[in-house]
C-alpha positions in Angstrom: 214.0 -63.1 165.5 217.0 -65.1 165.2 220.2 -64.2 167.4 223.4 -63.1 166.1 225.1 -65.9 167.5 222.4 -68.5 166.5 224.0 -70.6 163.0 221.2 -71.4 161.0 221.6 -73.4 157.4 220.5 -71.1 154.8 217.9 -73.5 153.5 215.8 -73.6 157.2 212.7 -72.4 157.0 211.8 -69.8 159.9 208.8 -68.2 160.1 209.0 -64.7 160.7 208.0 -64.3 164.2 210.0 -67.6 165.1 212.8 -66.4 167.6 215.8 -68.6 167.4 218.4 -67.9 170.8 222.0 -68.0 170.7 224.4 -70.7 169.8 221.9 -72.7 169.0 222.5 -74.5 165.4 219.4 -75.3 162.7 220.3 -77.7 160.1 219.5 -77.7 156.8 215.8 -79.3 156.0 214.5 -77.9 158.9 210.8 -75.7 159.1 209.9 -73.8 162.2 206.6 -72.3 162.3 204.8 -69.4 163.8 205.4 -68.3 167.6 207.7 -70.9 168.3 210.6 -70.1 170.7 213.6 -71.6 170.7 215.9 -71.1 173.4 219.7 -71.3 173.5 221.9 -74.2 172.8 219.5 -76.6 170.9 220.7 -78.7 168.0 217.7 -79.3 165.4 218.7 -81.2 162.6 216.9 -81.9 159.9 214.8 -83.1 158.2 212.3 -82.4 160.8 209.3 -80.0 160.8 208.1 -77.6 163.6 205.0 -76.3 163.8 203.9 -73.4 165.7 203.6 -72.2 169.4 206.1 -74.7 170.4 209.2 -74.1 173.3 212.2 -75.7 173.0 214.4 -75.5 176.0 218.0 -75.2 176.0 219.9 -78.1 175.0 217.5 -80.3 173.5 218.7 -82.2 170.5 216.2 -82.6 167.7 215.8 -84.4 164.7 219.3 -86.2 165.3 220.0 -89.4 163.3 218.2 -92.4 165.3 220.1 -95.5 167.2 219.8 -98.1 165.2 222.1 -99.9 163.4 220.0 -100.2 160.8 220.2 -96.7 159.6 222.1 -95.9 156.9 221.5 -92.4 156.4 218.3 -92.4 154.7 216.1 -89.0 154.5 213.8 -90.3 157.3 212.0 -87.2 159.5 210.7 -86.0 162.9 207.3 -83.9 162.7 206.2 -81.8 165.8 203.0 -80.6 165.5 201.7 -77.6 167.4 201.9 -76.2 171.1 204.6 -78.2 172.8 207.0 -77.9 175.5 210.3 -79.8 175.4 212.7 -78.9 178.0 215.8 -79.1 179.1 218.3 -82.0 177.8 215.3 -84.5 176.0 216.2 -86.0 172.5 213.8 -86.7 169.9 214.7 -88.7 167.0 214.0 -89.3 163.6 212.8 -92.4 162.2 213.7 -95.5 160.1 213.2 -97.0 157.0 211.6 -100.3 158.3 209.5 -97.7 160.6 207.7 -95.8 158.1 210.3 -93.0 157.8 208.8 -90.7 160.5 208.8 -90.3 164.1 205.6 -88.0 165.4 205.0 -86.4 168.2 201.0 -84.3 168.2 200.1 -80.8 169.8 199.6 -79.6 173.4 202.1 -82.5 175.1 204.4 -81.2 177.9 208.0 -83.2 177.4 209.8 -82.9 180.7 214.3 -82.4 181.3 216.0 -85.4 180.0 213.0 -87.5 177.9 214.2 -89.8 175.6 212.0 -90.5 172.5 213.2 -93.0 169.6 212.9 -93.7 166.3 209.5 -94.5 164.7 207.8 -93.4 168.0 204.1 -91.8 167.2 203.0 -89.6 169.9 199.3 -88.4 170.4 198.1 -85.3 172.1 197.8 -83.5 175.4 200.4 -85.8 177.3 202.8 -85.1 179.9 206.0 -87.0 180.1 207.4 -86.6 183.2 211.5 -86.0 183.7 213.7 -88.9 182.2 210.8 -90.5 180.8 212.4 -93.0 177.8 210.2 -94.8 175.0 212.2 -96.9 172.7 211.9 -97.4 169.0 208.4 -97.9 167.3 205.9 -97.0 170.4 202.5 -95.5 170.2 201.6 -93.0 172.9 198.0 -92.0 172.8 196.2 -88.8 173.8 196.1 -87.7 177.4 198.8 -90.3 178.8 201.3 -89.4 182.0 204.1 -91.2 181.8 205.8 -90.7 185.6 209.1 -89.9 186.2 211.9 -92.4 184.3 209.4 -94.5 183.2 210.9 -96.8 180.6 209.0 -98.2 177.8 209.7 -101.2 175.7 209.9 -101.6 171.7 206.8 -101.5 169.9 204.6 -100.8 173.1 201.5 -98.9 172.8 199.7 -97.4 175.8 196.6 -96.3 175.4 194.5 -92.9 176.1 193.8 -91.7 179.1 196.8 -94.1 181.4 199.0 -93.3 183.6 202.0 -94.7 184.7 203.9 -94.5 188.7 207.4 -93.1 188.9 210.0 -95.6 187.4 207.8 -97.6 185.6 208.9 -100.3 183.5 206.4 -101.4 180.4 207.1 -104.4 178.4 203.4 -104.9 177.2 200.9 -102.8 176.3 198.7 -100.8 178.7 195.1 -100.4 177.8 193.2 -96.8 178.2 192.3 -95.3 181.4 194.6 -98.1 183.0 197.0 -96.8 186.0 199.9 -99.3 186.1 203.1 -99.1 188.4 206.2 -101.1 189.5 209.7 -101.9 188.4 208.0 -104.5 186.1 204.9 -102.8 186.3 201.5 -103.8 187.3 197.7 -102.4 187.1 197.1 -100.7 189.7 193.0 -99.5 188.8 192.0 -97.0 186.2 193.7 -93.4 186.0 190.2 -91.9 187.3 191.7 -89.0 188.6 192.7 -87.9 185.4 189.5 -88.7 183.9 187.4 -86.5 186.4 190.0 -83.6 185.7 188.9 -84.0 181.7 185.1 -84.1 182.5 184.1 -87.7 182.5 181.3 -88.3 184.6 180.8 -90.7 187.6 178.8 -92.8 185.3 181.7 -93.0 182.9 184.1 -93.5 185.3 182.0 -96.3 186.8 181.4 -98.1 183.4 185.2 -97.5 182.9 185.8 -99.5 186.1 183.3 -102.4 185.3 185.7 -102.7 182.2 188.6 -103.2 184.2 187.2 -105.6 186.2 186.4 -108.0 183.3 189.8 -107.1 182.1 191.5 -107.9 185.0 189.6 -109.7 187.9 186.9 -111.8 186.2 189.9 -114.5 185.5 188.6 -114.5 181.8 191.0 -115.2 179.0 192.0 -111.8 177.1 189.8 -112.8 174.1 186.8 -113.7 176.5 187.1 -110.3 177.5 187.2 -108.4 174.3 184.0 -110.3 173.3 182.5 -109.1 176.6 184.1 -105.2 176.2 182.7 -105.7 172.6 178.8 -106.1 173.9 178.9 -103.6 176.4 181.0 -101.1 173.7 177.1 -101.1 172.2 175.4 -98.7 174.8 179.1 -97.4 176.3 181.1 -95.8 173.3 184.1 -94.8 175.9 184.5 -98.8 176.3 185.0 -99.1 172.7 188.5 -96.9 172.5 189.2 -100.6 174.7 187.9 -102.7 171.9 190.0 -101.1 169.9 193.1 -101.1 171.4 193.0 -104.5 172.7 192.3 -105.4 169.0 195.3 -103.5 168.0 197.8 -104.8 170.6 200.3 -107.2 169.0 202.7 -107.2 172.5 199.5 -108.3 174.2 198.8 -106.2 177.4 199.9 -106.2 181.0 197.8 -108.1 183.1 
């Protein structure tokens, strides 16, 4: 259903049981899919695509052109996948050229009043960003992550599954899986195994999670001493090897 007193470009694409509130504009290039709600006063510009079960809270602006000053008006795109929750004030732009064209955010995250997400930004599944949370151009967010309140994350950062970050967190590297980091120029601070018990890891995992972390961060081994030792226990612990991975991956290196 799409209010009276919604204005929505004749070329959107709604699905039929899509409901759309008042004064809230849809821009041409723009696809909404099944049982998403969309409340009052959003802006979604396009191109950007919406998949389904998704709630958008009033005045959330997406899909707007990015900040950069690179951008020249290109036909770059935001794609929201399936079962979000953006509230109240957030922004979610669309990407860049340089950046591959697309900014992504996955299913199932819950995107908290005021979170800022920028251009080129690929975001996983099942997160929870918590209010005034900010990532800056080209960061990866992987599944399961908390970002704590106004947690502000650099450029081309990626932090990895399973972390967590404290309130006002500040990330200028990149934080490895399961790591729990916190501080104005944040810190680890252990391994997020809270989280992991409430998603059904075992106290074994956890364990052999924690025996990670210590030769990641107290053995005093250089990072790629590490990896090599991550990499032999990744043979018998396949949990250890989503740290091989990202560690390989990292090009900002990681806090430590």
């Amino acid at each position: 259903m799409i209010h009276k007193q919604a204005v929505v470009d004749a070329s959107a694409k709604i699905a039929d049981d899509a409901q759309i509130g008042p004064f809230t504009v849809v821009g041409s290039e723009v696809s909404i899919g099944a049982g998403t709600w969309v409340g009052s006063h959003v802006v979604i510009s396009g191109p950007t695509s919406i998949g389904r079960d998704n709630r958008l809270f009033p005045f959330a602006i997406v899909g707007a052109e990015c900040q950069d000053k690179k951008y020249a008006g290109e036909p770059t795109r935001l794609e929201i996948g399936n079962g979000n929750v953006i509230r109240e004030y957030c922004s979610l732009h669309r990407g860049t050229v340089q950046g591959g064209g697309v900014t992504r955010i996955g299913d199932n995250n819950w995107i908290m009043a005021y979170v800022h997400i920028a251009h080129d930004c690929v975001v996983g599944n099942d997160s929870i960003f918590a209010n005034a949370a900010s990532l800056a151009g080209h960061v990866v967010v992987e599944d399961n992550v908390i970002l704590g309140g106004f947690t502000l994350v650099h450029q081309f950062c990626r932090v990895g599954a399973h972390s967590f970050t404290g309130m006002g967190s500040v990330l200028n590297r990149d934080v490895p899986p399961y790591i729990m980091v916190g501080g104005p120029m944040s810190a680890p601070r252990g391994i997020n195994s809270e989280g992991l018990k409430r998603r059904g890891f075992s106290s074994d995992r956890i364990r052999i999670i924690k025996q990670a972390y210590r030769i990641i961060y107290k053995k005093g081994l250089k990072l790629d001493e590490a990896r090599q030792e991550l990499s032999d226990m990744a043979t018998d612990h396949p949990d250890i090897q989503l740290m091989v991975d990202f560690l390989s991956k990292s090009q900002r290196s990681i806090l430590r």
